[in-house]
C-alpha positions in Angstrom: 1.5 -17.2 -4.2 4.1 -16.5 -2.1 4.2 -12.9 0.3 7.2 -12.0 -2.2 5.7 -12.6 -5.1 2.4 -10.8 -3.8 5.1 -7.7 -2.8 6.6 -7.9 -6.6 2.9 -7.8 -8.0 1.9 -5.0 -5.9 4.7 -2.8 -6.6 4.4 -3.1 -10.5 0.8 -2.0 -10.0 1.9 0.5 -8.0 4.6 1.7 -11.2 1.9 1.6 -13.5 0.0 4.0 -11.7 2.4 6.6 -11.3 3.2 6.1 -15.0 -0.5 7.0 -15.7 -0.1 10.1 -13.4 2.8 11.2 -15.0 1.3 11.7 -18.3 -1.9 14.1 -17.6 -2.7 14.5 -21.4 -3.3 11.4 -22.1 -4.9 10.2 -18.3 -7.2 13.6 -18.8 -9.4 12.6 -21.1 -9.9 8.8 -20.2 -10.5 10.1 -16.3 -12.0 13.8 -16.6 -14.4 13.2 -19.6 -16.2 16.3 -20.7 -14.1 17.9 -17.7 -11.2 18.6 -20.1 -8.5 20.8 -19.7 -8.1 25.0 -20.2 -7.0 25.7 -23.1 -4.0 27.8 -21.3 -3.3 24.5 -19.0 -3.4 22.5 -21.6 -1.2 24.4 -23.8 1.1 24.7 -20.8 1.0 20.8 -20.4 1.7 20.4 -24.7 4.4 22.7 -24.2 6.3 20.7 -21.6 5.8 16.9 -22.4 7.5 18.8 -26.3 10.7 20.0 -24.1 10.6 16.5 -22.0 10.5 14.4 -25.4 13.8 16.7 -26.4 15.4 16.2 -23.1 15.2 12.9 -23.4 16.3 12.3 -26.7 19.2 14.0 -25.8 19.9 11.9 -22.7 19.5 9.0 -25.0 22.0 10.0 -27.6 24.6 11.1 -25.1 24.1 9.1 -21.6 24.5 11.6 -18.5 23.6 12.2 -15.0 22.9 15.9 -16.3 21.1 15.3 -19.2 18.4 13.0 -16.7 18.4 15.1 -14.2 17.5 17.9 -16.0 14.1 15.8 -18.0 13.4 15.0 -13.9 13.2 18.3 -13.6 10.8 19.5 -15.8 8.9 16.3 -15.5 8.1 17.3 -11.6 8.5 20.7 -11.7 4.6 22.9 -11.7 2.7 23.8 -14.4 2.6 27.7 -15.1 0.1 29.7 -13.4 -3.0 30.3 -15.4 -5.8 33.0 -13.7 -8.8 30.0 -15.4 -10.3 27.8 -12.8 -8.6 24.5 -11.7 -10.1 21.3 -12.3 -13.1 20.6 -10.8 -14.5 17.2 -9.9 -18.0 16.1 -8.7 -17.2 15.6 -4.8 -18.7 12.1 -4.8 -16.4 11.1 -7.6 -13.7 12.5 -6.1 -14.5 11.0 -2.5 -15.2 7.3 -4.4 -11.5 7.6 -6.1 -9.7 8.6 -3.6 -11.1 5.7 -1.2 -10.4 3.1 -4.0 -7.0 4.4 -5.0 -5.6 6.7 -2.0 -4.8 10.2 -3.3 -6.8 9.5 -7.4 -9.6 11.9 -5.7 -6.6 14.5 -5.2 -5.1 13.9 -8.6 -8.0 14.1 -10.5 -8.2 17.8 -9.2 -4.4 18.4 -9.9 -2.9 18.8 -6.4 0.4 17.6 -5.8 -0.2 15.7 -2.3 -1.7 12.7 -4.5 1.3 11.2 -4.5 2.0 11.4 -0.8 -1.1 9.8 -0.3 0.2 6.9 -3.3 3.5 6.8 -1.9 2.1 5.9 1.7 -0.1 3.6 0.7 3.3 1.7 -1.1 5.4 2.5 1.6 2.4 0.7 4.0 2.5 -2.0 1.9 5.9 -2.5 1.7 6.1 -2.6 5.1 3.5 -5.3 5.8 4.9 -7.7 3.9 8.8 -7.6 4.7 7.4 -7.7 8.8 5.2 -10.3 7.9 8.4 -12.7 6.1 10.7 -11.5 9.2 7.9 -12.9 11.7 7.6 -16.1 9.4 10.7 -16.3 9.0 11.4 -15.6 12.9 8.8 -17.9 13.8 10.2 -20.9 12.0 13.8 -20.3 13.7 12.1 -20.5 17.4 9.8 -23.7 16.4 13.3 -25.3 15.4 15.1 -24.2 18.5 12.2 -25.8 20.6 12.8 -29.3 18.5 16.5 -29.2 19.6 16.2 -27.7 23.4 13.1 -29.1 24.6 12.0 -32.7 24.7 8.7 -34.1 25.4 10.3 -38.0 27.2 12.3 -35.9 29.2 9.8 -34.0 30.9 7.4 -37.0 31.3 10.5 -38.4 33.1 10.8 -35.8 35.5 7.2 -34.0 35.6 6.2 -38.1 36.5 8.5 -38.3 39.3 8.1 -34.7 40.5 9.1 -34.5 43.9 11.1 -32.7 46.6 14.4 -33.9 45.2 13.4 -32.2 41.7 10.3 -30.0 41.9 9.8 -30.8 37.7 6.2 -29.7 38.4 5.7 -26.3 40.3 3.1 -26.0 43.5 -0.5 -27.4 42.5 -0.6 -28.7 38.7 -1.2 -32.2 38.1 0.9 -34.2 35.5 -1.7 -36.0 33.9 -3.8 -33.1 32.7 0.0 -31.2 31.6 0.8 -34.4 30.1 -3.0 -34.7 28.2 -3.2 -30.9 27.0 0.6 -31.3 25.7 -0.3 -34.2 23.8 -3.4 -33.2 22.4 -1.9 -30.4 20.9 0.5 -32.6 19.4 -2.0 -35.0 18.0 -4.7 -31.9 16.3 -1.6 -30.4 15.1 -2.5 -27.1 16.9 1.3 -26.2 17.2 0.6 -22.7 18.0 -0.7 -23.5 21.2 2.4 -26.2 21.8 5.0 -24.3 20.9 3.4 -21.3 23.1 2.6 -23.4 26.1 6.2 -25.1 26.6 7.8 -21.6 26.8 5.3 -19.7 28.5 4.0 -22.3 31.2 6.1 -23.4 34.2 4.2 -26.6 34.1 6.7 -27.6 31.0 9.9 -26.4 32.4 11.7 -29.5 32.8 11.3 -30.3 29.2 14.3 -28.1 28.0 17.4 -29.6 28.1 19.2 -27.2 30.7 16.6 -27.5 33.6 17.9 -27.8 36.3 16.6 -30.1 39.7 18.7 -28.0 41.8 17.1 -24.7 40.8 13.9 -25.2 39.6 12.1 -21.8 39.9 15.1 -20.2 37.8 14.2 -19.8 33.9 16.7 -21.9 32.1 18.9 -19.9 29.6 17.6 -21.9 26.2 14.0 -21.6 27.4 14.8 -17.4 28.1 16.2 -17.7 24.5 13.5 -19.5 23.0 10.9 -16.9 24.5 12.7 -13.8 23.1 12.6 -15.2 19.3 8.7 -15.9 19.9 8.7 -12.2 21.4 10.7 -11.0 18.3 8.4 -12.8 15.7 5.2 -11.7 17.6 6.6 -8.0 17.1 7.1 -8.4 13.9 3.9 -9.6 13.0 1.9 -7.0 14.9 3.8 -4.9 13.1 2.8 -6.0 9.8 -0.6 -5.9 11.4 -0.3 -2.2 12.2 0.9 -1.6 8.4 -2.9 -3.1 7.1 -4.4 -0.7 9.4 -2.3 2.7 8.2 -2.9 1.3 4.8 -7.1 1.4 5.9 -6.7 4.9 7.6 -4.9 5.8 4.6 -8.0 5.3 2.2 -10.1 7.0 4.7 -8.1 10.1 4.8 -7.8 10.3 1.5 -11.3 10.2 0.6 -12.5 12.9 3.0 -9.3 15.6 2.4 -10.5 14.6 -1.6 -14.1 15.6 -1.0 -12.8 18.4 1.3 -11.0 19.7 -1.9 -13.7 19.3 -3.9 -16.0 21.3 -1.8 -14.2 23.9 -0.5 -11.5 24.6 1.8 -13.7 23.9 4.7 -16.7 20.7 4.7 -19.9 22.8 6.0 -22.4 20.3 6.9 -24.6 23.4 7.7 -24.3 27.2 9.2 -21.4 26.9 11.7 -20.9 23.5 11.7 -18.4 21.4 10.2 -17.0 17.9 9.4 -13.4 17.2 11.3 -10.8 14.4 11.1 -8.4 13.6 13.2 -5.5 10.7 13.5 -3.7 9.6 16.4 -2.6 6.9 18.5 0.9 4.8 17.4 1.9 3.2 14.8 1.3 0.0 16.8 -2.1 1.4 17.4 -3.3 4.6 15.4 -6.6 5.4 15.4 -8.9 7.7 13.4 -11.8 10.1 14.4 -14.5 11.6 12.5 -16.8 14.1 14.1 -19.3 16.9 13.7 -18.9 20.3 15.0 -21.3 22.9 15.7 -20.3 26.4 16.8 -23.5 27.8 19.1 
């Protein structure tokens, strides 16, 4: 399966869960159980998805931005205010959901921010996968370059006759172990170390096709070009590294503010103490921390 077709998957599963979310009557009951809905919420909830079916009706009948816009109104706008108790969910449950499915925990208690934790978690996905095709697709643009500007007979020409009159080799390597770590790379197929080493190394300088005897020590302009795609590809995929991790923190953060909910406003482990969590770092490198607090 292909990264695009893995994308195209995820965002359909991704549809059908805010198509689940969008219609609370019928996701109450399979999700909340005996946990049912006030009578005053629920008549607030029959009372809306009535006017939504109208608005839509209408927008069918006569096609218009109006007519939609106004059905997207009512479909995202609040339910009434009721002076009943909101939902209430076990905090285990809600703590479980929310770290399978970032921001169920939240929804199950009917607060809004469940879809900013959903819409993260697609937007993290998202972003994985179109870094991870532009590294691919980065990385098979440089391997190509390499097979046009850099030539393994030509630097066993010059690296073998390295000398003063074309310093092929720089100060202190030795041609025969360059020439039998190039070439077993070639042989186990490791490519990632081939195509690394003859960019990276000085040792393989004289490979690319605009070395130069009369300047050796000066980086050649196709092996500078060569080394900024593998710089561009490498960012790219650390990138879509850095999008799994997000994605991880994601579920973490969602699973504690849902069992924060669900307790309270406030997590007391005991009598002045409390449970804290904290992001930082970049989005190269973000970080999480969990700690206990105790006021003495």
């Amino acid at each position: 399966m292909t990264s695009m077709s893995r994308l195209l998957g995820f965002i359909c599963a991704w549809v059908c869960l805010l198509c689940v979310s969008i219609c609370p009557r019928a996701c109450a009951s399979a999700l909340a159980g005996s946990q049912s809905l006030l009578p005053a919420r629920q008549g607030a909830f029959t009372a809306r998805q009535l006017h939504l079916d109208q608005l839509l009706t209408r927008a069918e009948e006569s096609p218009g931005a109006a007519g939609f816009a106004e059905a997207g109104e009512v479909l995202t706008s609040e339910l009434p205010a009721h002076p009943g108790p909101a939902r209430r969910t076990p905090p285990g449950v809600a703590f479980l959901m929310s770290a399978a499915v970032p921001g169920a925990g939240q929804f199950l208690q009917g607060r809004n921010r469940a879809f900013a934790y959903m819409g993260l978690e697609a937007i993290a996905w998202i972003a994985h996968f179109a870094w991870k095709d532009a590294g691919n697709k980065k990385e098979g643009e440089y391997e190509a370059y390499a097979r046009n500007h850099w030539d393994l007979e030509q630097w066993n020409a010059l690296a073998s006759e390295s000398s003063d009159t074309c310093r092929a080799l720089p100060p202190g390597v030795n041609y025969a172990d360059a020439k039998a770590t190039i070439e077993s790379f070639l042989e186990s197929g490791n490519y990632q170390h081939y195509y690394e080493d003859i960019g990276k190394l000085e040792a393989y300088r004289a490979g690319w096709d605009d070395f130069s005897c009369s300047d050796p020590e000066s980086m050649s302009s196709n092996r500078r070009e060569y080394r900024g795609m593998r710089a561009d590809s490498n960012d790219y995929l650390d990138r879509s590294k850095s999008a799994v991790t997000v994605v991880f923190l994601n579920h973490i953060i969602s699973a504690v503010d849902a069992y924060r909910i669900a307790k309270g406003a406030q997590l007391s482990v005991a009598d002045r103490t409390s449970l804290e969590l904290k992001v930082g770092g970049s989005i190269q490198h973000p970080r999480a921390v969990l700690r206990v607090r105790r006021i003495f």
